[in-house]
NUFI-515583 format. One record per residue (C-alpha): residue number from 1; residue in three letters; chain; x, y, z. Coordinates in Angstrom, 2 decimals, padded with zeros to 5 digits, m for minus. Example, Ala and Ser with C-alpha at 12.3 -4.5 7.8 and 13.67 -1.06 7.14 Angstrom:
REM NUFI-515583
> 1,Ala,A,012.30,m004.50,007.80
> 2,Ser,A,013.67,m001.06,007.14
//
This chain:
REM NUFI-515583
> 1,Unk,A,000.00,000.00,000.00
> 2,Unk,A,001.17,003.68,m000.56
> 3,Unk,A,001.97,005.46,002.28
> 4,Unk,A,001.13,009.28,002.20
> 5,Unk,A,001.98,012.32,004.46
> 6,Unk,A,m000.66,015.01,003.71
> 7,Unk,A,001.10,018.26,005.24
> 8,Unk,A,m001.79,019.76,006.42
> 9,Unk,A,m004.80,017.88,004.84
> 10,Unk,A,m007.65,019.40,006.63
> 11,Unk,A,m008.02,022.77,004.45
> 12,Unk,A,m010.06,023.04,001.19
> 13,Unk,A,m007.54,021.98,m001.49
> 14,Unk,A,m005.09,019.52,000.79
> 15,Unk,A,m008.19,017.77,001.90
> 16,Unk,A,m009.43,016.96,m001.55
> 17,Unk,A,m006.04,015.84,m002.34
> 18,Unk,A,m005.88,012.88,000.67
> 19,Unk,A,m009.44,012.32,m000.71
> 20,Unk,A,m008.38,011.61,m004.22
> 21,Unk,A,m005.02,009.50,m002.79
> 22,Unk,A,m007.59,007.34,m000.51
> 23,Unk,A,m009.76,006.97,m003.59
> 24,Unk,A,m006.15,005.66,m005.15
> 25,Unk,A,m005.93,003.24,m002.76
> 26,Unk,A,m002.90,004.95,m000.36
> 27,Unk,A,m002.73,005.05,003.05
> 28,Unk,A,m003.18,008.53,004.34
> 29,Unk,A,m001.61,010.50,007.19
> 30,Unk,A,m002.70,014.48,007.49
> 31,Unk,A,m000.52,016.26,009.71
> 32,Unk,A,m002.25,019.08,011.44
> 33,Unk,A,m003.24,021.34,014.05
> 34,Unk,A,m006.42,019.26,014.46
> 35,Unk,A,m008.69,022.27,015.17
> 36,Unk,A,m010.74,021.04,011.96
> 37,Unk,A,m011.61,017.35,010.82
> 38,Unk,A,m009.47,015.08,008.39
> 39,Unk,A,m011.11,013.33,005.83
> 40,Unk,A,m012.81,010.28,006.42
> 41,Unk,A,m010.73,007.22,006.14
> 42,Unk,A,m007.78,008.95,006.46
> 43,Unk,A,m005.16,009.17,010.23
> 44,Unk,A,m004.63,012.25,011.98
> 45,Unk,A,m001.15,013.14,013.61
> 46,Unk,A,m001.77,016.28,015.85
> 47,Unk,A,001.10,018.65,015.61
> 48,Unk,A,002.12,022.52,016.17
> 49,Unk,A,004.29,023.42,013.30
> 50,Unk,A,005.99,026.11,015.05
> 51,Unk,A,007.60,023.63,017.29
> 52,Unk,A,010.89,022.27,016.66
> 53,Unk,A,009.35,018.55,017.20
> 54,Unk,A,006.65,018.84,015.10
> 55,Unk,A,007.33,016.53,012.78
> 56,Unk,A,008.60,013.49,015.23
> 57,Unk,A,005.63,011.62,015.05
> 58,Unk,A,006.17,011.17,011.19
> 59,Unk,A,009.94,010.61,010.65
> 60,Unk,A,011.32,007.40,010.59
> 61,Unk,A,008.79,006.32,008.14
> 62,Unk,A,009.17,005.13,004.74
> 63,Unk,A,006.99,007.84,003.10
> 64,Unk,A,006.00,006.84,m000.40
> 65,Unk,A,004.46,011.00,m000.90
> 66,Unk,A,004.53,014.28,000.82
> 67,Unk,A,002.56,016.87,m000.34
> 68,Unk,A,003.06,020.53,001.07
> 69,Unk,A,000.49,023.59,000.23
> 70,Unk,A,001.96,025.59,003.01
> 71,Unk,A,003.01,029.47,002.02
> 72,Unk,A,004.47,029.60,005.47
> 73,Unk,A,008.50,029.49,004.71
> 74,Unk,A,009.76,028.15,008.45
> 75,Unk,A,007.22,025.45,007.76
> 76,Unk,A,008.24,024.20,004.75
> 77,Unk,A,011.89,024.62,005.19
> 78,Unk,A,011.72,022.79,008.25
> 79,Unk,A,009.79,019.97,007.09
> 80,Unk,A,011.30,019.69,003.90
> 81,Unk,A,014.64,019.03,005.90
> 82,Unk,A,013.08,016.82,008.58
> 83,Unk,A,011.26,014.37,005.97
> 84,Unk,A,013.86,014.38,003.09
> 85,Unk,A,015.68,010.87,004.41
> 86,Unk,A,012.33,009.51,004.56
> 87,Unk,A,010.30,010.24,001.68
> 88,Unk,A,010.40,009.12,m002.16
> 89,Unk,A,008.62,012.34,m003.00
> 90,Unk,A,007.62,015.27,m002.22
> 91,Unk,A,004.90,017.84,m003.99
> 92,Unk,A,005.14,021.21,m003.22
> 93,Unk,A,001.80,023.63,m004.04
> 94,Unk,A,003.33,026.94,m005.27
> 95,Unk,A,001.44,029.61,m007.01
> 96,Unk,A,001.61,031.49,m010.23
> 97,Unk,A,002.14,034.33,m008.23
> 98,Unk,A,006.09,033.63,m007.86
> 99,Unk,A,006.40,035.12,m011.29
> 100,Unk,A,007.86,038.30,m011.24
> 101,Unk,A,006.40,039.63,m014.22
> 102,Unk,A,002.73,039.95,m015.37
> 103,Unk,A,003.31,041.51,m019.45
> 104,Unk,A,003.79,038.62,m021.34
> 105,Unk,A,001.02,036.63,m022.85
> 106,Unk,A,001.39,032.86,m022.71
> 107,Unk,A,004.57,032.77,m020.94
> 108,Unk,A,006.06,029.26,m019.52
> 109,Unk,A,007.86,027.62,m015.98
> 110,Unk,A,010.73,029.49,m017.81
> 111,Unk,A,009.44,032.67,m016.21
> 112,Unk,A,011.60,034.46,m014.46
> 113,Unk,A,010.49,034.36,m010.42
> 114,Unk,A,010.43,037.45,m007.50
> 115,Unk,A,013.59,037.21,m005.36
> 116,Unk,A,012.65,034.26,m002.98
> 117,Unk,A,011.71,036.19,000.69
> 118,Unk,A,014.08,035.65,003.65
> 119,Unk,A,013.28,032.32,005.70
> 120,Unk,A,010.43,033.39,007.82
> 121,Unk,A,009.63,036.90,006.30
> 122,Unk,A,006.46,035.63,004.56
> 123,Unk,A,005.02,039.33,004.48
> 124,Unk,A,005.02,039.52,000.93
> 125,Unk,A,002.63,036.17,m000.73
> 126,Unk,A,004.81,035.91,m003.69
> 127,Unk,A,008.61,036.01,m002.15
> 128,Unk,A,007.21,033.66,000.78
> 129,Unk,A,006.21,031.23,m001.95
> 130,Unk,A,009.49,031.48,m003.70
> 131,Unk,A,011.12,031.21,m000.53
> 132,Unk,A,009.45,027.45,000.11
> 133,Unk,A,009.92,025.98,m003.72
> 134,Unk,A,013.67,026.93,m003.15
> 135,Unk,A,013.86,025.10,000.37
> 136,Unk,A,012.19,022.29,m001.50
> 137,Unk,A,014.41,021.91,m004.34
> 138,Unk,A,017.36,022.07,m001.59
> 139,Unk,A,016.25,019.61,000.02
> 140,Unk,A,014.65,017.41,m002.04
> 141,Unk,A,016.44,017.62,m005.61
> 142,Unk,A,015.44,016.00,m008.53
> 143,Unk,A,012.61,014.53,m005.58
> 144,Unk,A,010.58,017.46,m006.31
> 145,Unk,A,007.28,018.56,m007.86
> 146,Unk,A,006.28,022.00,m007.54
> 147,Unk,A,002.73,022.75,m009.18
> 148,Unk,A,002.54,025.83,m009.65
> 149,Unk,A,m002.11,026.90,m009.56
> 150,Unk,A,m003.23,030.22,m010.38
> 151,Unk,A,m007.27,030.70,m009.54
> 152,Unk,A,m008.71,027.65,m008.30
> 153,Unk,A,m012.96,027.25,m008.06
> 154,Unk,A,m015.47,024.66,m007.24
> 155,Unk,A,m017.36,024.01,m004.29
> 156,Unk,A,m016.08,025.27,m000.45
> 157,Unk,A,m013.52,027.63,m001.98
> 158,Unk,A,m012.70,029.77,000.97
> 159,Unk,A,m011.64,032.71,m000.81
> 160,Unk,A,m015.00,033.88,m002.19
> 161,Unk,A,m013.59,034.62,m005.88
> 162,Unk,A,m014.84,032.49,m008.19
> 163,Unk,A,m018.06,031.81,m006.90
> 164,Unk,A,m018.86,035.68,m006.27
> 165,Unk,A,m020.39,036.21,m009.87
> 166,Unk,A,m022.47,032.96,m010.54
> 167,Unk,A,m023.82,033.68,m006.33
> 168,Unk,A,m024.03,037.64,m007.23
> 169,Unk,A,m026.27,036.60,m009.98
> 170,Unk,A,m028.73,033.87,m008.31
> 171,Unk,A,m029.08,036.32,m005.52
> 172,Unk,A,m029.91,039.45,m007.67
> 173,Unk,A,m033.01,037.60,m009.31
> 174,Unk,A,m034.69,040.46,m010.91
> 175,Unk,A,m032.32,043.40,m009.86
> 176,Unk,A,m029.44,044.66,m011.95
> 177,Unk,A,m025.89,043.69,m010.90
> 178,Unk,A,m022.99,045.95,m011.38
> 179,Unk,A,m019.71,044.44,m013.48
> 180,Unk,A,m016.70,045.73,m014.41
> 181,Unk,A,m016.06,047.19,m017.93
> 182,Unk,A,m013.07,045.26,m019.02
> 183,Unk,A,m013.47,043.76,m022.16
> 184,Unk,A,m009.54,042.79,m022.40
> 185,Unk,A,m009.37,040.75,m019.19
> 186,Unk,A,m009.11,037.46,m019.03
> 187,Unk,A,m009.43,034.31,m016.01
> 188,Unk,A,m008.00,031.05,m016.48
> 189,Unk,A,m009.62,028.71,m013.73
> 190,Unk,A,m009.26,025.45,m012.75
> 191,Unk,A,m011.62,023.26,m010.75
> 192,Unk,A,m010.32,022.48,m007.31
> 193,Unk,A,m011.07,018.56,m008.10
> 194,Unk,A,m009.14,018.65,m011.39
> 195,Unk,A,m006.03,020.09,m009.48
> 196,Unk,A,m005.97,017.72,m006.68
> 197,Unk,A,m006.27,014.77,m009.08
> 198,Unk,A,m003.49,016.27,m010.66
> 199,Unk,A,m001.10,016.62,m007.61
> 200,Unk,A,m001.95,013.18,m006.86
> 201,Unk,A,m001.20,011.60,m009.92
> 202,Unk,A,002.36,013.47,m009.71
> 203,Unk,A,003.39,012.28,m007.09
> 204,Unk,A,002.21,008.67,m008.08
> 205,Unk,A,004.33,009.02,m011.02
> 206,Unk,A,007.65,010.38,m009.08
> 207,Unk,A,007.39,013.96,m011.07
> 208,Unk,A,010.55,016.09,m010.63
> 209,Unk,A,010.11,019.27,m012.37
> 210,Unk,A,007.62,022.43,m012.50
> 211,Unk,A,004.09,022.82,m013.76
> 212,Unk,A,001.62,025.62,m014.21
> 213,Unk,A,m001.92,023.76,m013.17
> 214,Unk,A,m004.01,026.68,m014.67
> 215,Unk,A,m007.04,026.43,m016.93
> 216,Unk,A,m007.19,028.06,m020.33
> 217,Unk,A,m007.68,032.10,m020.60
> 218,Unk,A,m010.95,033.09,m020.94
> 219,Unk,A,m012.70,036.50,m021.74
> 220,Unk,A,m013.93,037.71,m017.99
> 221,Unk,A,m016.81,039.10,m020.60
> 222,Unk,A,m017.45,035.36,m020.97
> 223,Unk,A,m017.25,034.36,m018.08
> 224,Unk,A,m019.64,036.40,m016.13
> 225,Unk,A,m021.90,035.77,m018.94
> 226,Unk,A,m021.70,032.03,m018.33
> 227,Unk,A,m022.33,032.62,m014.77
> 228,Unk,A,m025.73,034.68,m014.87
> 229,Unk,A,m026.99,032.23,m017.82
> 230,Unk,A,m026.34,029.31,m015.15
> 231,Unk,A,m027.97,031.30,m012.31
> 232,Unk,A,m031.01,032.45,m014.57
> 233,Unk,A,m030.56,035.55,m014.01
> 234,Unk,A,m032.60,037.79,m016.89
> 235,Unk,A,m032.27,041.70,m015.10
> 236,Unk,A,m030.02,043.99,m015.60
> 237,Unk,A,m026.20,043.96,m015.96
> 238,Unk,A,m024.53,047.62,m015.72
> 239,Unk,A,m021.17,047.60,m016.70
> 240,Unk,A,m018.63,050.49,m014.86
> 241,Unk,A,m015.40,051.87,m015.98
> 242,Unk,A,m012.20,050.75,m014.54
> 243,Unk,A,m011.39,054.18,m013.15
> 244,Unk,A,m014.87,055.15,m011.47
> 245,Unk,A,m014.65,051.63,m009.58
> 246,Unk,A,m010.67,052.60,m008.63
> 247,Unk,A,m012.20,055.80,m007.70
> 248,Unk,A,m014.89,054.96,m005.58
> 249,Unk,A,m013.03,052.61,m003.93
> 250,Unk,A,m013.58,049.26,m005.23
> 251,Unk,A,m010.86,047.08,m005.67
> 252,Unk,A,m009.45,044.45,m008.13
> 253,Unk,A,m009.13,040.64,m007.86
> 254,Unk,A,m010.24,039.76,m004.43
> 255,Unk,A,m011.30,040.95,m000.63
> 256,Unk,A,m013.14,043.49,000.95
> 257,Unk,A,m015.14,045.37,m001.02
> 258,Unk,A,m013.92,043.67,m004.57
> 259,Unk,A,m014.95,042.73,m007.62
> 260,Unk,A,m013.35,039.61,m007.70
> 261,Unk,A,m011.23,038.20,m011.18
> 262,Unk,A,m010.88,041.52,m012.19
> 263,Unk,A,m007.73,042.45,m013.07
> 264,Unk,A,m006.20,046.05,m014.18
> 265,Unk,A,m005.54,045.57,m018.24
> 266,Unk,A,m002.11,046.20,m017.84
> 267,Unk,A,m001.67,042.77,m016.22
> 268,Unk,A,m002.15,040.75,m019.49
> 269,Unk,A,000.18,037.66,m018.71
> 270,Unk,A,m001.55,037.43,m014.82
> 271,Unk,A,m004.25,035.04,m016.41
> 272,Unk,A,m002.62,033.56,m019.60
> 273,Unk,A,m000.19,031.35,m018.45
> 274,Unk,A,000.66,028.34,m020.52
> 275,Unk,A,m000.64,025.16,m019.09
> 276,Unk,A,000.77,023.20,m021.90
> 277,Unk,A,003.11,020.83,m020.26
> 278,Unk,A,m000.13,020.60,m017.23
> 279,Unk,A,m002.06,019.10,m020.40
> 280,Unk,A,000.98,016.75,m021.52
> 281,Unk,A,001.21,015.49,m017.99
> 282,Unk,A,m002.51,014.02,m018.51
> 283,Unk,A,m003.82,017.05,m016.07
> 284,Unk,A,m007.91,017.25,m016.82
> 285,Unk,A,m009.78,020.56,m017.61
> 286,Unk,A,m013.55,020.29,m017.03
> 287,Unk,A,m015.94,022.67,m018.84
> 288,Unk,A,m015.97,026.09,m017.16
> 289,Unk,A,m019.68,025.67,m016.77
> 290,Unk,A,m019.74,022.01,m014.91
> 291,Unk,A,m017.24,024.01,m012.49
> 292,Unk,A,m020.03,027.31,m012.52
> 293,Unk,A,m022.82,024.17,m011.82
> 294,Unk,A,m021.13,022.66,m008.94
> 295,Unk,A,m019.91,026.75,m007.41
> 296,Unk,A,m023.44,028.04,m007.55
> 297,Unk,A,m024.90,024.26,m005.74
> 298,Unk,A,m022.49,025.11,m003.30
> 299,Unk,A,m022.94,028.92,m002.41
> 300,Unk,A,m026.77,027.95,m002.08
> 301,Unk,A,m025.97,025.56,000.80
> 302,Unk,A,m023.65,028.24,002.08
> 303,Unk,A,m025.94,030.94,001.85
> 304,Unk,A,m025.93,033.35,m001.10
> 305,Unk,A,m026.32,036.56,000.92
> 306,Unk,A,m023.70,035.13,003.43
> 307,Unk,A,m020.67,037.94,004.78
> 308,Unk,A,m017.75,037.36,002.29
> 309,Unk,A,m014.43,037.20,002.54
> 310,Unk,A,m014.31,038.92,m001.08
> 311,Unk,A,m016.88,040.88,m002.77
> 312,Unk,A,m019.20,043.34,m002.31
> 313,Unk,A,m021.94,043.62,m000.33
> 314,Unk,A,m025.54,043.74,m002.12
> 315,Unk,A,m026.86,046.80,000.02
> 316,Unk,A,m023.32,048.26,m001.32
> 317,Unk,A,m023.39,047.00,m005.11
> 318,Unk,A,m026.90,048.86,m005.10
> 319,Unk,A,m025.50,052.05,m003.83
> 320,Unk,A,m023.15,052.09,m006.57
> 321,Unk,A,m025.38,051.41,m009.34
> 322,Unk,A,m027.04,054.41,m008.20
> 323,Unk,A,m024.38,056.30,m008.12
> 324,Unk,A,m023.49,055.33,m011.53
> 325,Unk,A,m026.65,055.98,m013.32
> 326,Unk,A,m026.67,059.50,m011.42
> 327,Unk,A,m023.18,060.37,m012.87
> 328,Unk,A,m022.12,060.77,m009.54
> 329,Unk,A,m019.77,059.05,m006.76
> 330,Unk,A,m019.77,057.01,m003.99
> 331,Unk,A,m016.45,057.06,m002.11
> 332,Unk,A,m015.26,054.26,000.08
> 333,Unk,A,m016.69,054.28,003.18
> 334,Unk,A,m020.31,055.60,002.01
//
């Protein structure tokens, strides 16, 4: 049997990948703060990663996989060191966002990276990631996989993004919802089931190398039109300029007070990454509207007029429109 250390395992994305290494067969250990379940079938090891013997419990082991999603850099260094002697393989889950450029269309893992953050300075989300893929390959050379995920939906994301726009939609039913004018921007998505089948079957396979696990680019125009048609929604859509939303206060991409996947157009490479050695490697892309389906199932049971970790409010997205159609402005803050 195949014996796996899940580094973590309990959070949306490392839990679906135990899930999809029980449904291999493996054996699965998730190593974790236990403050939140593991997934069924698989064994909890209770540990505090900011102790020095967190990872006693697991060493000594013949590990067949490890698979890290940390972006904390003292974690991952330190296990990284602590499990190299015993593990086959490790998989490290990195993020696009280690790139240090954002102009070129289509660009590759050849990318040149942000100047990996000092051990423990994880301030800054993009150095702290390129701080842990470096203490991976050091410790784990030609060992390694580092997959490198850019936007990731499907159902429980905790971030709010994806599913904003197909929830903003069901929720509006016959009121108009406010969208960002940004015919140029694109998302590339993939479905949180895809990836995690896809981190498993790397490390099954003994993967050393890099991989962008995106999706493929796709107008945002496109997208939020896919995501009313699945929510039925038939009102209204007012599209606002780039610069009134700046101005009044409304931010790009994600968070408070956001309109989530959009991007500034200056940012052209952000969401066209090439995921053309992800498709060699056998990785799966589902339709962007099976992944819309499942999202909007899944912000019903959560509650579509739920407090969001990114988004806007509705009471707030109303205030705007009106502010909009009266050619006049609504500053942050009301």
């Amino acid at each position: 049997m195949t014996d796996v250390l899940i580094l973590g395992g309990t959070g949306w994305l490392s839990g679906r990948i135990a899930e999809r290494w029980m449904d291999a067969g493996a054996s699965v250990t998730c190593l974790a703060r236990g403050t939140r379940p593991v997934p069924y079938g698989a064994r909890l090891v209770v540990a505090d990663r900011d102790e020095p013997e967190a990872y006693d419990a697991v060493r000594g082991r013949d590990w067949d996989e490890v698979v890290e999603v940390s972006s904390r850099s003292t974690h991952v260094a330190a296990a990284a060191a602590a499990l190299a002697g015993d593990t086959r393989h490790l998989t490290y889950v990195s993020s696009v966002s280690v790139y240090a450029a954002n102009n070129e269309e289509g660009a590759d893992e050849g990318a040149s990276l942000v100047e990996p953050a000092a051990l423990g300075d994880d301030g800054d989300y993009a150095r702290a990631k390129a701080a842990c893929e470096a203490a991976v390959r050091a410790a784990l050379p030609h060992r390694a996989a580092i997959v490198r995920p850019g936007l990731i939906g499907g159902p429980g994301d905790p971030t709010d993004r994806f599913g904003y726009w197909v929830s903003r939609f069901a929720l509006a039913e016959g009121g108009a919802v406010l969208v960002p004018d940004a015919p140029v921007v694109r998302v590339q998505v993939i479905d949180v089931d895809d990836l995690a089948a896809f981190v498993a079957a790397l490390g099954a396979a003994g993967f050393s190398g890099t991989v962008n696990a995106v999706g493929d680019p796709s107008p945002l125009p496109a997208v939020l039109a896919a995501a009313r048609e699945e929510s039925g929604h038939t009102a209204e859509v007012v599209p606002a300029a780039p610069d009134w939303l700046v101005a009044q206060g409304v931010q790009h991409w994600m968070g408070p007070r956001s309109l989530p996947l959009w991007l500034p157009d200056d940012m052209p490479g952000f969401a066209t990454r090439s995921n053309a050695v992800y498709r060699m490697l056998g990785g799966a892309l589902r339709p962007l509207r099976e992944t819309l389906v499942r999202t909007l199932e899944d912000e019903r049971a959560r509650g579509l007029d739920r407090a969001r970790s990114a988004g806007i409010t509705r009471e707030d997205e109303l205030a705007l429109i009106a502010a909009l159609r009266s050619g006049g402005d609504l500053h942050a803050g009301g």
